[in-house]
C-alpha positions in Angstrom: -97.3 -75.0 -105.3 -98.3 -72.9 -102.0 -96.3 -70.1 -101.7 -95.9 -68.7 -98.2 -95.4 -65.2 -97.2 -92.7 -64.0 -94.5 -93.5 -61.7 -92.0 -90.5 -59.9 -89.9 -92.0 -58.0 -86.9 -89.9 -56.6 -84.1 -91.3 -55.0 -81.1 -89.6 -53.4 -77.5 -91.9 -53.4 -74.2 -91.1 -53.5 -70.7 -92.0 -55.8 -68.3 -94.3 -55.3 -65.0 -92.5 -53.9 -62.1 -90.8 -56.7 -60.2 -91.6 -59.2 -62.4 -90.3 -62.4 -61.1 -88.5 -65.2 -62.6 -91.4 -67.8 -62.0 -93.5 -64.9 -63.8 -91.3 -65.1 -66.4 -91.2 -68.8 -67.2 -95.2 -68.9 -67.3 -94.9 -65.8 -69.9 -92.2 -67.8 -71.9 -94.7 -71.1 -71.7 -97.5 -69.2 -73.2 -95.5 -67.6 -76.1 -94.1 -70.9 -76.9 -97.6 -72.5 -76.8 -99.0 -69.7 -78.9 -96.5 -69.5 -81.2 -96.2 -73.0 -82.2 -100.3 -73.0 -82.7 -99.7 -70.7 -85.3 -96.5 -71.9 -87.1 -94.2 -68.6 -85.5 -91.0 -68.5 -84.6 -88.7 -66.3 -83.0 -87.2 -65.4 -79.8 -87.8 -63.4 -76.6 -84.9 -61.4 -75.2 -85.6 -60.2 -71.7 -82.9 -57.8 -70.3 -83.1 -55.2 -67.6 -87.0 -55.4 -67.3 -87.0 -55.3 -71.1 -88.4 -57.0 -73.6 -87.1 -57.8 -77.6 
């Protein structure tokens, strides 16, 4: 039987000055897109020009 690792990874950035809400959606697009290529999951908080 395949055994599969799990990998936690956390990480804090901040987002480009005035980054607008349309800017955001396409961001959010290509994580989703990315991240269901390669079998991630997870979330994206976005608070205060931060990102979780």
């Amino acid at each position: 039987m395949d055994q599969q690792q799990l990998y936690k990874i956390m990480y804090i950035s901040s987002a480009s000055p005035n980054m607008s809400i349309e800017n955001l959606d396409r961001l959010l697009d290509k994580c989703r897109f990315k991240n269901a290529h390669f079998n991630i999951t997870g979330y994206l908080l976005h608070h205060n020009d931060r990102f979780i």
